[in-house]
C-alpha positions as a LaTeX table, in Angstrom:
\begin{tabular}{lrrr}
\hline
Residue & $x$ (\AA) & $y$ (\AA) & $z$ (\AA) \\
\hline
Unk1 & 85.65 & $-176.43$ & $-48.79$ \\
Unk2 & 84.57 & $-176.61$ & $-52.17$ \\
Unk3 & 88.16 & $-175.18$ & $-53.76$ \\
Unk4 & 90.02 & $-178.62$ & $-51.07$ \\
Unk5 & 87.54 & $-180.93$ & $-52.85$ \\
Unk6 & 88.61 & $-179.44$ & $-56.52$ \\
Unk7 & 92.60 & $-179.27$ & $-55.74$ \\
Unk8 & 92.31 & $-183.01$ & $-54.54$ \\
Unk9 & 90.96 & $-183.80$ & $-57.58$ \\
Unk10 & 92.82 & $-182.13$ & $-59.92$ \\
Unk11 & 95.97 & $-183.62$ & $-58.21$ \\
Unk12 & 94.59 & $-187.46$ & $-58.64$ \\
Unk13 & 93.93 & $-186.10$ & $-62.61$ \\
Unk14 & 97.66 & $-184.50$ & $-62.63$ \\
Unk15 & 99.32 & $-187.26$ & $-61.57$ \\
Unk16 & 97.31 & $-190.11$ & $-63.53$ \\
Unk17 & 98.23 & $-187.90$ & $-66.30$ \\
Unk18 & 101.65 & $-187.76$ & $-65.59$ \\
Unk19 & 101.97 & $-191.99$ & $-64.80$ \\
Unk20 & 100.62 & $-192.62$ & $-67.97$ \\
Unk21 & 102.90 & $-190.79$ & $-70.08$ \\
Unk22 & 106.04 & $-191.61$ & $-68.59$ \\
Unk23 & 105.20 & $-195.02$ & $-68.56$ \\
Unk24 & 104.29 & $-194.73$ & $-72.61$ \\
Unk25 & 107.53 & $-193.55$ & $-72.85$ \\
Unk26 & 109.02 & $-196.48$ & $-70.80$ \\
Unk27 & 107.00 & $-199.14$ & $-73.14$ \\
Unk28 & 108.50 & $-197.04$ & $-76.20$ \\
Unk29 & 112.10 & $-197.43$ & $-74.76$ \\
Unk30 & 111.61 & $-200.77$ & $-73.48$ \\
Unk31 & 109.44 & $-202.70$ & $-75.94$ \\
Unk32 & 108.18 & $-206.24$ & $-75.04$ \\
Unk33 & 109.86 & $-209.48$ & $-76.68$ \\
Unk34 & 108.51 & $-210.12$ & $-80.20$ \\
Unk35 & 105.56 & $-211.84$ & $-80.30$ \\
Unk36 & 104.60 & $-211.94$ & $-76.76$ \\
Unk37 & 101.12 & $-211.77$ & $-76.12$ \\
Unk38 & 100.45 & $-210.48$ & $-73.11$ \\
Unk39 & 96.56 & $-211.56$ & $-73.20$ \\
Unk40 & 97.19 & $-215.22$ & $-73.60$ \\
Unk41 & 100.33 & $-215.20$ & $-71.05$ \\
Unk42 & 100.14 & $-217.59$ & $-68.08$ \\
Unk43 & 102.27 & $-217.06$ & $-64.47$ \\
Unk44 & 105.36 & $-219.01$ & $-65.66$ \\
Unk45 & 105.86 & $-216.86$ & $-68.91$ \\
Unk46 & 105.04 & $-213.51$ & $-67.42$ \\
Unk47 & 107.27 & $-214.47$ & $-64.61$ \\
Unk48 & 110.09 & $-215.32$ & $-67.01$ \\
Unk49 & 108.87 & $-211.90$ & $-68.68$ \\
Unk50 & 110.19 & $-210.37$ & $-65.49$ \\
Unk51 & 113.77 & $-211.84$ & $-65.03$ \\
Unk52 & 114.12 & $-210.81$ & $-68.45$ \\
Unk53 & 113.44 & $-207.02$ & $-68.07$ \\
Unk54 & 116.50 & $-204.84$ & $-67.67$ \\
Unk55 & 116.69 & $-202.84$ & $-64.85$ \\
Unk56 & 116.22 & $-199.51$ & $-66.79$ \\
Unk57 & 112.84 & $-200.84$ & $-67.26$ \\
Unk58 & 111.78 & $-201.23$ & $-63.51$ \\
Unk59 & 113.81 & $-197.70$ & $-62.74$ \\
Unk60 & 110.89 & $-196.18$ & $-64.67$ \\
Unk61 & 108.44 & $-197.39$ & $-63.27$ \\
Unk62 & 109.47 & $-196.22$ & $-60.24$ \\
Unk63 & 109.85 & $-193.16$ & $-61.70$ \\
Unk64 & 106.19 & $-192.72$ & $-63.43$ \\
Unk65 & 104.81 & $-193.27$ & $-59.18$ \\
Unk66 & 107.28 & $-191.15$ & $-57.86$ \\
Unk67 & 107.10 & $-188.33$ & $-60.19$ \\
Unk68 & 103.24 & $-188.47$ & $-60.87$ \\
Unk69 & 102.63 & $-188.60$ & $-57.33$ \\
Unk70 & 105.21 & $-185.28$ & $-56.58$ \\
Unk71 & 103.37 & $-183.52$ & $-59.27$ \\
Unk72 & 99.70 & $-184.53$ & $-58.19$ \\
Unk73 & 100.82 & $-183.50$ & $-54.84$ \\
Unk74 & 102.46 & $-179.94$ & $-56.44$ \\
Unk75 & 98.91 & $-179.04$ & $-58.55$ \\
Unk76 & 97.02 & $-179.84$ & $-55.30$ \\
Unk77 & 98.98 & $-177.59$ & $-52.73$ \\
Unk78 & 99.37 & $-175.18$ & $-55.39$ \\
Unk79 & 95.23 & $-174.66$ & $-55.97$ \\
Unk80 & 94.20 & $-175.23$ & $-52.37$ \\
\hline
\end{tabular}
């Protein structure tokens, strides 16, 4: 029981772990504009933020979920 309880939780660790660097990476390849501030942004500019991204951008952020998730779920099954 106790060894389920540790391989769920090492999965949710894995693959926060995992999210977080791929999407560093994607901020690194995929900087925001110059002098955008996302703190004093309203709707209208981070909507406008949006249309502007390319779609490399949102392809890795699909890619941080899907892969983070697949190795959480990997590290989980593996300890259990």
């Amino acid at each position: 029981m106790m060894k389920n309880i540790l391989s769920v939780i090492a999965g949710l660790i894995t693959g926060f772990l995992v999210i977080m660097i791929v999407e560093a990476i994607s901020h690194k390849m995929y900087p925001l504009p110059p002098g955008f501030d996302l703190d004093k942004a309203d709707n209208e500019m981070l909507g406008l933020l949006m249309e502007m991204m390319p779609l490399g951008a949102f392809m890795m952020i699909l890619f941080a979920y899907s892969f983070g998730s697949f190795s959480g779920g990997i590290v989980s099954a593996s300890i259990s």
